[in-house]
C-alpha atoms as a printed R data frame, in Angstrom:
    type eleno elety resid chain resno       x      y       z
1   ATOM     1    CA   UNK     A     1 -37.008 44.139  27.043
2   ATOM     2    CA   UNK     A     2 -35.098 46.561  24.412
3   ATOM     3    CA   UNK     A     3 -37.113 48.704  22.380
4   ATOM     4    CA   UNK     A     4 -35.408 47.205  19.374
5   ATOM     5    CA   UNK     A     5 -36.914 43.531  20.687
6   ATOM     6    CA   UNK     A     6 -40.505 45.425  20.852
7   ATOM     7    CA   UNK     A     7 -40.724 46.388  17.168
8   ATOM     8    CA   UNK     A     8 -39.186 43.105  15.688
9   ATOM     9    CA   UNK     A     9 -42.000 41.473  17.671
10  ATOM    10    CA   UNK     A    10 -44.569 44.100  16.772
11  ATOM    11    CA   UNK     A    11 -43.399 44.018  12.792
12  ATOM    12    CA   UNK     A    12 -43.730 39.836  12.810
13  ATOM    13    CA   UNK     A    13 -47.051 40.305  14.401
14  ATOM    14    CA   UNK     A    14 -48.113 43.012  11.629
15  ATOM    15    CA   UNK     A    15 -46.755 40.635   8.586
16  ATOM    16    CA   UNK     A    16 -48.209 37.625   9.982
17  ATOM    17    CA   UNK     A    17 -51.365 39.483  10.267
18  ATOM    18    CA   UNK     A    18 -51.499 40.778   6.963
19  ATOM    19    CA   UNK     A    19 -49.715 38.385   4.598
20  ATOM    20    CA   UNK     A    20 -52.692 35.455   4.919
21  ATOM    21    CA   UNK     A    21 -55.061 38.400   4.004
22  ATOM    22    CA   UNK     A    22 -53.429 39.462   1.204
23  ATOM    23    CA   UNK     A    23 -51.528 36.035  -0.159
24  ATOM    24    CA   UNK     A    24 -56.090 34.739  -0.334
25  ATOM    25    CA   UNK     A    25 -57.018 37.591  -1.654
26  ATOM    26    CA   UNK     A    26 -55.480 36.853  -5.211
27  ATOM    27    CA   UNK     A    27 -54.123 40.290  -5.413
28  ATOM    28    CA   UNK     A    28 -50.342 40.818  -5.999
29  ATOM    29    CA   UNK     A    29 -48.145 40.953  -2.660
30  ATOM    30    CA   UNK     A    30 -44.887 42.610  -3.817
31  ATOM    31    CA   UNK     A    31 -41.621 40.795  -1.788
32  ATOM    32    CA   UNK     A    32 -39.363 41.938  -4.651
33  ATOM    33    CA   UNK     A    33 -39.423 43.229  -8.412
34  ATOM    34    CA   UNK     A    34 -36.823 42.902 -10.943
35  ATOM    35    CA   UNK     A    35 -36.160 44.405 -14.242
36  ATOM    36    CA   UNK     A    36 -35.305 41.096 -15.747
37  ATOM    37    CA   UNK     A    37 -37.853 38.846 -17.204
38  ATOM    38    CA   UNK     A    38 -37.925 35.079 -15.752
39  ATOM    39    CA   UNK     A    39 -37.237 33.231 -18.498
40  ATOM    40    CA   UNK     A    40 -40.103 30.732 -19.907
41  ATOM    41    CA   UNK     A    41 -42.443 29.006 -17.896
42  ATOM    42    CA   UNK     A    42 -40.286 24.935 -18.110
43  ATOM    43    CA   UNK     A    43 -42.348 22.064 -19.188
44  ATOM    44    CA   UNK     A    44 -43.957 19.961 -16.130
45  ATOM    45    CA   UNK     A    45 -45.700 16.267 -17.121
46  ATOM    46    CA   UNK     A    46 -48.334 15.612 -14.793
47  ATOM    47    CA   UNK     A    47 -50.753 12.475 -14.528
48  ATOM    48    CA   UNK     A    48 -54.343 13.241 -13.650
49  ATOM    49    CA   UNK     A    49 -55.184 12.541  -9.454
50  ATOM    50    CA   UNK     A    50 -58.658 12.409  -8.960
51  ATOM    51    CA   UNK     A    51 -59.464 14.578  -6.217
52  ATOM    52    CA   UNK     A    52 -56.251 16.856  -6.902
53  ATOM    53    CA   UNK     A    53 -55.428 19.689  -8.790
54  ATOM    54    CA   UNK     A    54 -51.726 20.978 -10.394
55  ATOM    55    CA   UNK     A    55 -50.219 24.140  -9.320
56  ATOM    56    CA   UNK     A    56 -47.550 24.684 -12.186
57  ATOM    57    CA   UNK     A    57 -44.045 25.318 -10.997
58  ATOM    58    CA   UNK     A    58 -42.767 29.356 -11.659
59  ATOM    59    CA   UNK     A    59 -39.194 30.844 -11.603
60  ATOM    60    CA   UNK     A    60 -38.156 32.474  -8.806
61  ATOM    61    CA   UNK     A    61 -34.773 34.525  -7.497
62  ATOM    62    CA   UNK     A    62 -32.141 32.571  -5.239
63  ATOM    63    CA   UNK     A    63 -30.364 34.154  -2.008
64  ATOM    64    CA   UNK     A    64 -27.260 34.397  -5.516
65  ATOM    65    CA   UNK     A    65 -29.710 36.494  -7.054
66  ATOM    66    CA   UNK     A    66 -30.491 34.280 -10.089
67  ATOM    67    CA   UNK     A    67 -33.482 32.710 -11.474
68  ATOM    68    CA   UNK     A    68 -34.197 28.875 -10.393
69  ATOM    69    CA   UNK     A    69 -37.241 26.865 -11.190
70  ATOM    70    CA   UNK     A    70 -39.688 26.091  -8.614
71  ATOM    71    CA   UNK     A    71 -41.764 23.074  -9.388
72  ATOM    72    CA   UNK     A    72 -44.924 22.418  -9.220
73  ATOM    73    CA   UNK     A    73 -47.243 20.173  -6.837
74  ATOM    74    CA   UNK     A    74 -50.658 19.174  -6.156
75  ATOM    75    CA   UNK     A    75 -53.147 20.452  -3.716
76  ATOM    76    CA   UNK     A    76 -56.316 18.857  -2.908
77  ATOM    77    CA   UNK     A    77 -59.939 20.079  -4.947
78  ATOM    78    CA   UNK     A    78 -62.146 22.214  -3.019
79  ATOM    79    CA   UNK     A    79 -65.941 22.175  -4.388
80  ATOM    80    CA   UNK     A    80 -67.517 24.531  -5.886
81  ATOM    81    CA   UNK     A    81 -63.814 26.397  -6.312
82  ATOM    82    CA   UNK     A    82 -61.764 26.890  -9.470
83  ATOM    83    CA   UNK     A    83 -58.094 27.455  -8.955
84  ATOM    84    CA   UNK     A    84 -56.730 30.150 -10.830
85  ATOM    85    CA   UNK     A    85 -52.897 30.327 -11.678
86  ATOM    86    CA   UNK     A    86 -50.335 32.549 -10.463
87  ATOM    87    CA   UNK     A    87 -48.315 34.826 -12.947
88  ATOM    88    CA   UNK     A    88 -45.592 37.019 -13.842
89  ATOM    89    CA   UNK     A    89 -46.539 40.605 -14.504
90  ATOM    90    CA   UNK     A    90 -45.004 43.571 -16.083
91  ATOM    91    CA   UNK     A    91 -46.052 46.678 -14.346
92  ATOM    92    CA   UNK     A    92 -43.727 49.733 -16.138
93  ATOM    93    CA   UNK     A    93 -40.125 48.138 -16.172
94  ATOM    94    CA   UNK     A    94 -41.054 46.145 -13.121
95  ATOM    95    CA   UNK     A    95 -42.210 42.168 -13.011
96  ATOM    96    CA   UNK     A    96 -43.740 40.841 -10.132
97  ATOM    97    CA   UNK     A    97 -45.186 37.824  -9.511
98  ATOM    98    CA   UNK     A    98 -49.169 37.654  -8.776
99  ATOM    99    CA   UNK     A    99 -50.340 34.705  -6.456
100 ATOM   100    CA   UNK     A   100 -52.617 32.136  -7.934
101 ATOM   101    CA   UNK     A   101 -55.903 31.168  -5.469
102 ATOM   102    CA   UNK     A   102 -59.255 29.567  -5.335
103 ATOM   103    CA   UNK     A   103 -62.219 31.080  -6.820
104 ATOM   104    CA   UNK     A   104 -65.497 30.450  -6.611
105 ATOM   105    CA   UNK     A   105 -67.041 29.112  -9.574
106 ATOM   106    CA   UNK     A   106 -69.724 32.013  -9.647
107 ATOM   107    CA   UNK     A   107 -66.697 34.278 -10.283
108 ATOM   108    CA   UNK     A   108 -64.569 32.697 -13.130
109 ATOM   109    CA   UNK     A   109 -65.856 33.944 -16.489
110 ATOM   110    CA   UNK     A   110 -65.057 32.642 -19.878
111 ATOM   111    CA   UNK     A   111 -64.374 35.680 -22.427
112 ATOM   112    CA   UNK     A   112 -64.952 35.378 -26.146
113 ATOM   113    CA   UNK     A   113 -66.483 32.180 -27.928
114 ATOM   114    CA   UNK     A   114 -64.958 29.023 -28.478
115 ATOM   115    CA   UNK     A   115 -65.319 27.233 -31.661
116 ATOM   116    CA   UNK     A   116 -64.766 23.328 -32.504
């Protein structure tokens, strides 16, 4: 086998390694970052599924380099779990998009007081 062969094989085993870890751990995994804003965050109607929650859609960059809308889906409820969207973050004159994930519900905190 060619050395070249060897670290292709070694660098998928690395990224498959890694990428679970990172894409669960709710923390920002960088593929790309652009200087452009995505534009606004389209309008998705959704009916309530019992036992399901949305994911909204998000913009993301074609292989033509432009922005095209992703939509969204649903994913099954896990107990005791909260799911917490994903986002689009500016970080200097960078955006970069910040997986959503499950949370326990011991760790999502409500901030400020809410009046009716």
């Amino acid at each position: 086998m060619r050395i070249g062969n060897k670290l292709l094989g070694l660098l998928l085993a690395t990224t498959a390694a890694i990428v679970p870890a990172c894409a669960t751990s709710g923390r920002a995994v960088v593929v790309a970052t652009y200087e452009e804003p995505p534009p606004a965050a389209r309008a998705e109607y959704v009916s309530y599924r019992p036992g399901y929650v949305w994911i909204q859609g998000r913009w993301v960059r074609d292989y033509n380099n432009r922005w095209r809308w992703s939509s969204g889906y649903y994913v099954r409820e896990r107990p005791g779990f909260v799911y917490m969207p994903g986002r689009w973050e500016r970080r200097g004159r960078q955006y970069i998009w910040v997986d959503g994930g499950w949370r326990t519900q011991s760790e999502v905190s409500v901030r400020g007081s809410v009046r009716f």
